[in-house]
N, C-alpha and C positions, 0 to 999 in steps of 0.2 A: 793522033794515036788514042785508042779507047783506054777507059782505067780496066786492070785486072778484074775479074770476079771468080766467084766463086762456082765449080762445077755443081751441077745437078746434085748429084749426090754426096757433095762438100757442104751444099745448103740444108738438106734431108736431116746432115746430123746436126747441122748448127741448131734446124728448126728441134729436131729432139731433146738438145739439152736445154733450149728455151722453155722447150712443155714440163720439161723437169725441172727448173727453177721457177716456171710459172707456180706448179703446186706446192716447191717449194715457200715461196712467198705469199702468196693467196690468193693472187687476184695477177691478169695480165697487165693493170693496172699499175702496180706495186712493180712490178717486170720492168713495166717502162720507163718507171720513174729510178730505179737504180742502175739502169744503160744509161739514162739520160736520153731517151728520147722520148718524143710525144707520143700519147698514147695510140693515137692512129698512124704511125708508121707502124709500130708492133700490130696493128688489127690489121694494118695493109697487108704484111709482110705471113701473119698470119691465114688471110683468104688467098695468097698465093699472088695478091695483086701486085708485088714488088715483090724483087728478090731481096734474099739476106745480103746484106751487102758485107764487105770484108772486115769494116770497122764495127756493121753490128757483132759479127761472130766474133772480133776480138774484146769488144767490151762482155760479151757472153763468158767467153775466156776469163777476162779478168773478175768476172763478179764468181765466178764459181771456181778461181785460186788453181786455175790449172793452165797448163799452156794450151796454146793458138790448134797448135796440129792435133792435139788431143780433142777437140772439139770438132775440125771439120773432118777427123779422120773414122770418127766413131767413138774413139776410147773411151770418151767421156761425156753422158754417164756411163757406168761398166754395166752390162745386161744383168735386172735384176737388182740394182742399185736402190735403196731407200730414198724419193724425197727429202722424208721429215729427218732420219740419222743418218743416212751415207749411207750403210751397214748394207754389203754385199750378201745376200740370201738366197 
């Protein structure tokens, strides 16, 4: 039996809140190291050469203090959402 994954467009948003905690933090670098994974799964995961997998989008979740479904559904970040304050504009 194959493990779960994430749809196409469940990945899209996970990869979105990833680019907004990337400039969040400053570097994809800093990204990896507070998911805890090496830096080239994030660069992999980045050029599309692996998918996001469900534990990375849950550790996404967890670094950015909001739940699971909120990230692979879109919610979050909200369109228009500040990196640096939150602050919906």
């Amino acid at each position: 039996m194959s493990s779960p994954t994430l749809t196409e467009t469940e990945q899209a948003n996970a990869m979105a809140a990833m680019h907004f905690l990337r400039t969040r933090l400053g570097s994809w670098k800093l990204l990896a190291s507070a998911l805890r994974f090496a830096p080239t799964s994030i660069r992999y995961v980045k050029k599309r050469r692996r998918r996001v997998s469900i534990n990375m989008a849950y550790k996404v979740a967890g670094l950015a203090g909001v739940p699971f479904d909120d990230v692979v559904k879109g919610r979050w970040p909200a369109k228009g959402m500040c990196p640096h304050c939150g602050r919906v504009g």
